[in-house]
C-alpha positions as CSV (number, residue, x, y, z in Angstrom):
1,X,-4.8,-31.3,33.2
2,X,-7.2,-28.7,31.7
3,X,-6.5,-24.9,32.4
4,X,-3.1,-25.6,33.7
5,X,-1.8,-22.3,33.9
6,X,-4.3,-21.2,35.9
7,X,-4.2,-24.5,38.5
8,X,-0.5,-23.8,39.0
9,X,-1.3,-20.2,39.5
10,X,-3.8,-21.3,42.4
11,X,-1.6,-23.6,44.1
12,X,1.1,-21.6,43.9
13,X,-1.0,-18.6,45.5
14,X,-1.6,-20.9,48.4
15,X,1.8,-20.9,49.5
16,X,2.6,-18.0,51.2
17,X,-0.1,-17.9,53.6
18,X,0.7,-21.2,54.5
19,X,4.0,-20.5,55.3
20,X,3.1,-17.4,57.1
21,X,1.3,-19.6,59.6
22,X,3.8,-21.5,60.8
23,X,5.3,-18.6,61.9
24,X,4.0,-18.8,65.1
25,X,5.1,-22.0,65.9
26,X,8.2,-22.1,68.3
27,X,11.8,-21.7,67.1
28,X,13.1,-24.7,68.2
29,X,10.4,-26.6,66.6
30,X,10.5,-25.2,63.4
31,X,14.7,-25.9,63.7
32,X,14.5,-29.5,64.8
33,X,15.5,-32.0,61.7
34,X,13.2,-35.2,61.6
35,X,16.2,-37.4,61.1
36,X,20.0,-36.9,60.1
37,X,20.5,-35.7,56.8
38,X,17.1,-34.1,56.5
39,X,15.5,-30.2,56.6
40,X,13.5,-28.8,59.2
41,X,10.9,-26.8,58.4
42,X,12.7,-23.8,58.5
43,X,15.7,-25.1,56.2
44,X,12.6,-26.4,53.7
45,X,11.4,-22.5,53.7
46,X,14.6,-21.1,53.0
47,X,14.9,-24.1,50.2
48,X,12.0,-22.2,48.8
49,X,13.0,-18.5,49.1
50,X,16.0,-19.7,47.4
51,X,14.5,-21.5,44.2
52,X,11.7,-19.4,43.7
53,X,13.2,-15.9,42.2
54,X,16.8,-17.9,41.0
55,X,15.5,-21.1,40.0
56,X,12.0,-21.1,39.1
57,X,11.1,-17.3,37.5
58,X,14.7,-17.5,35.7
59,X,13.5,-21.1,34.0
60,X,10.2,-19.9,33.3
61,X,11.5,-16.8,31.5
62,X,14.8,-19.1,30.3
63,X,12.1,-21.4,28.9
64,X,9.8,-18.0,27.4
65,X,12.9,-17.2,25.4
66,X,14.2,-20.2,24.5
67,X,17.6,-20.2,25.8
68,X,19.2,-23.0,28.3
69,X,19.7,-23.1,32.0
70,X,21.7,-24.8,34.3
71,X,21.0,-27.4,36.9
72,X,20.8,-26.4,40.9
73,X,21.8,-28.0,43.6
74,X,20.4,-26.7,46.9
75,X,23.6,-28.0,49.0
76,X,26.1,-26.2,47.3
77,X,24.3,-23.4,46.4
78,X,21.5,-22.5,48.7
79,X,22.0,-19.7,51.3
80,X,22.1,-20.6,55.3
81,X,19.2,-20.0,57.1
82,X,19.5,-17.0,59.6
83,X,16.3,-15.6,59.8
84,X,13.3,-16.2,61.3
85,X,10.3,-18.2,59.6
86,X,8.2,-15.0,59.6
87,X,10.9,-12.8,58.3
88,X,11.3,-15.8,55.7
89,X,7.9,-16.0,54.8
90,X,7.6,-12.5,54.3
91,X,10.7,-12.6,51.6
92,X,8.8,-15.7,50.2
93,X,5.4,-13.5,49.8
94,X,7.3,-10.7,48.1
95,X,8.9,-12.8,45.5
96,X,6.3,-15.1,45.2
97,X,3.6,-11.9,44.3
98,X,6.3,-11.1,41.4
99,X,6.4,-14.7,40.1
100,X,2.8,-15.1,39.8
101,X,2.7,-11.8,38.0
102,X,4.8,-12.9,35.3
103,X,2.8,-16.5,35.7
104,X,-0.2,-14.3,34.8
105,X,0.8,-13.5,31.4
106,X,1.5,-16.6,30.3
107,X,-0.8,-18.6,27.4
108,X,-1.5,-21.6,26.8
109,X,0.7,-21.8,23.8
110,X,3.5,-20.8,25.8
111,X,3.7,-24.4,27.7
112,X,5.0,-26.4,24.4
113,X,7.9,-23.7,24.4
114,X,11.7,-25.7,25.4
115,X,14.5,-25.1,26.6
116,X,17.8,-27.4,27.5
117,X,18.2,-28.1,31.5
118,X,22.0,-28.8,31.9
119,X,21.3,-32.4,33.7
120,X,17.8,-33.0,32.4
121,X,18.1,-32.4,28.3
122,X,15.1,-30.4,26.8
123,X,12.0,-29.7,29.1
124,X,8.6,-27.8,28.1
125,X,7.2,-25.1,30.3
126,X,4.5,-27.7,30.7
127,X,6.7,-30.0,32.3
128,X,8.0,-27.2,34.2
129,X,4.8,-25.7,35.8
130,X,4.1,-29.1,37.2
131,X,7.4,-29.3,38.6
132,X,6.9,-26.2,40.5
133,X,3.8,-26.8,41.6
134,X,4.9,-30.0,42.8
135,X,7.4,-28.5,44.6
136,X,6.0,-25.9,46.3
137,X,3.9,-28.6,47.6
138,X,6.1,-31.2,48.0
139,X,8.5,-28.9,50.4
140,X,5.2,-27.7,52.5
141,X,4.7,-31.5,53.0
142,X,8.2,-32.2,53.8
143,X,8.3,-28.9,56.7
144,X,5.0,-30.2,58.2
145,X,6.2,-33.9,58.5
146,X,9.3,-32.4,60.2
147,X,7.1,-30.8,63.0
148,X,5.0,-33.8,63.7
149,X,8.8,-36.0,64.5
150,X,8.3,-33.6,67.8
151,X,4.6,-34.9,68.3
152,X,4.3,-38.5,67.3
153,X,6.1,-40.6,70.3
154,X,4.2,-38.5,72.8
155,X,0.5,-39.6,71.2
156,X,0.7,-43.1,73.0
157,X,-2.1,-45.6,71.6
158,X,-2.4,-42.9,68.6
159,X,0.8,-43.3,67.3
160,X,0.3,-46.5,64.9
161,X,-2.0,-43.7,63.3
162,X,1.1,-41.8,62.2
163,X,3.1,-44.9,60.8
164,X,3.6,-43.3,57.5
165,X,5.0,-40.5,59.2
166,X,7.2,-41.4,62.4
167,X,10.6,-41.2,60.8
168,X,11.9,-42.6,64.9
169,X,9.6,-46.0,64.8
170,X,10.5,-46.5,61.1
171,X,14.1,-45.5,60.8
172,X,13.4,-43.7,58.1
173,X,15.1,-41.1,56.2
């Protein structure tokens, strides 16, 4: 990917607002877990306020200045959700307007800089721009499958439509 800097800085932008509009969705929807063992939308939001100041910024900088970072696991170390999505979302905004700030001045021949991930060995701030972009995007994905779970039984002949999707016809995880 050409201009990479900048296309992770786009799609990273995007994410806020995006969030921000499922804010007016209803509570219980936005709590209601697809299947066992998986996030709601809201728990896939807080995921995100979590990782992006403490995880993300701290590795690109960690990465900037060469020196190692640990691993994170979200179980063990990702706060309870026990706000609302809009008060989320509004966190997420705030922190995400001071990471691309510090995304913004980055060069390009910052992305062959390394550092060591405690699980992963050494990663490039290539490698880990993609990551978080992937991410992001990965976790919006994730939210929005979790509302449709509420959806999909109800939409009679439609559902076949939605067989990559319904986690209840497929037993999927």
């Amino acid at each position: 990917m050409t201009r990479l800097i900048e296309s992770v800085v786009s799609a990273l932008a995007t994410t806020p607002p995006r969030w921000a509009a499922l804010a007016g969705i209803e509570p219980d929807l936005l709590a209601r877990r697809p299947a066992p063992g998986e996030w709601s939308a809201i728990e896939c939001l807080g995921h995100v306020v979590d990782t992006e100041a403490a995880v993300f910024l701290a590795r690109v900088l960690a990465v900037r200045e060469g020196r190692d970072f640990a691993a994170f696991d979200p179980d063990a170390e990702g706060a309870p959700v026990a706000r609302s999505l809009g008060a989320l979302a509004a966190d997420f905004a705030t922190l995400r307007a001071a990471s691309l700030e510090v995304l913004a001045t980055l060069t390009d021949a910052d992305l062959d800089r390394t550092a060591r991930h405690a699980e992963l060995g050494h990663v490039t701030l290539r490698e880990l721009l993609n990551e978080w972009a992937a991410h992001d995007t990965m976790h919006l994905v994730q939210a929005e499958r979790a509302l449709m779970q509420a959806f999909i039984p109800g939409s009679g002949p439609w559902r076949p439509y939605f067989a990559d999707h319904d986690v209840e016809a497929t037993g999927a995880a």
